[in-house]
Wavefront OBJ file of the C-alpha trace (Angstrom):
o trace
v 0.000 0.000 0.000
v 1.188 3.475 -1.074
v 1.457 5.664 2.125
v 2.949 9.302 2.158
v -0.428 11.256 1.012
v -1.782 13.290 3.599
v -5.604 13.049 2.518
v -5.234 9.268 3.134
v -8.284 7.068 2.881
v -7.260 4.759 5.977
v -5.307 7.396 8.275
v -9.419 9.723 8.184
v -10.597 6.492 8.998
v -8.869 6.197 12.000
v -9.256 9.422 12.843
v -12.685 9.816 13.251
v -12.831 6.071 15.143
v -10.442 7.655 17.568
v -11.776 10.733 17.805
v -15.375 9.084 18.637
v -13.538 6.723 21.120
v -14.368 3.867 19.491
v -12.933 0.505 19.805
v -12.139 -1.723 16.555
v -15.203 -4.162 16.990
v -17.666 -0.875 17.137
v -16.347 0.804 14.131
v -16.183 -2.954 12.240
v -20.408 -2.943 13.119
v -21.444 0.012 11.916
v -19.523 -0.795 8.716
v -20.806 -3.941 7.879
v -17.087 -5.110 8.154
v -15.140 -7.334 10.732
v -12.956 -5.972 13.238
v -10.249 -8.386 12.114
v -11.065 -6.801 8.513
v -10.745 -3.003 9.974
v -7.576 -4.015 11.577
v -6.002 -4.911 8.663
v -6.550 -2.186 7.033
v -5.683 0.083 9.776
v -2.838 -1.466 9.855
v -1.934 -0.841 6.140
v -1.913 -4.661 5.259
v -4.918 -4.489 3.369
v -6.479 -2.554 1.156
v -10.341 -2.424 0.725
v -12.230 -3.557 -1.716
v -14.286 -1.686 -3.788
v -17.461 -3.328 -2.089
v -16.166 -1.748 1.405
v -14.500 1.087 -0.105
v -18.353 2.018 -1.307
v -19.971 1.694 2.096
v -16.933 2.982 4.198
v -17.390 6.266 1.462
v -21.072 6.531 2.836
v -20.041 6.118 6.104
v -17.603 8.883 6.224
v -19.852 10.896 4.399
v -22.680 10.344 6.833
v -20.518 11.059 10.100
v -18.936 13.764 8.050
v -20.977 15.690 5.981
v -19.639 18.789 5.592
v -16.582 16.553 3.404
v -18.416 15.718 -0.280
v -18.667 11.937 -0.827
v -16.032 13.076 -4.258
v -13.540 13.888 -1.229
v -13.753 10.549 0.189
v -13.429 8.617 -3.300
v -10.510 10.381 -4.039
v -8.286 9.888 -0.724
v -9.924 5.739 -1.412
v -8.617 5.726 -5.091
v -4.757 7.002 -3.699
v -5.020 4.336 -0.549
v -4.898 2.052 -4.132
v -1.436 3.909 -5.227
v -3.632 5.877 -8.070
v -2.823 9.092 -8.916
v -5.657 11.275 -8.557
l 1 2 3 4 5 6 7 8 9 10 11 12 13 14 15 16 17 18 19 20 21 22 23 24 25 26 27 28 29 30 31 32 33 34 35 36 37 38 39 40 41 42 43 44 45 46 47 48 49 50 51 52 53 54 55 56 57 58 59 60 61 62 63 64 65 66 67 68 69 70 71 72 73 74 75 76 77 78 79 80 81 82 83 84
């Protein structure tokens, strides 16, 4: 996985669990996901697919809404090394 961005699709992701103090296996629920799954990807050793990346996208843009659901595609398509 391509780090080094700072709009990174993963790194907001773990920003806004942490900033709502939640644990792994609460985030993982509200997005349809496993917490094994979520750790993975926090950790960088997997990337999502484009299933996940769809409803992690609505997610964000729910909890987030002043960010446009374009915003969150875009940091998603560079957590896939694409220039964008």
């Amino acid at each position: 996985m391509k780090r080094g961005t700072q709009d990174h699709f993963i790194d907001a992701l773990k920003e806004i669990r942490r900033s709502r103090a939640a644990t792994l296996r609460e985030m993982a629920k509200e997005l349809g996901v496993s917490a094994s799954y979520l750790h993975e990807l926090e950790k960088g050793t997997r990337n999502p697919s484009v299933k996940n990346t769809a409803a992690i996208v609505r997610f964000l843009r729910n909890t987030h809404g002043r960010v446009s659901e374009e915003y969150w595609h875009t940091i998603a398509a560079r957590t896939h090394g694409w220039q964008v």
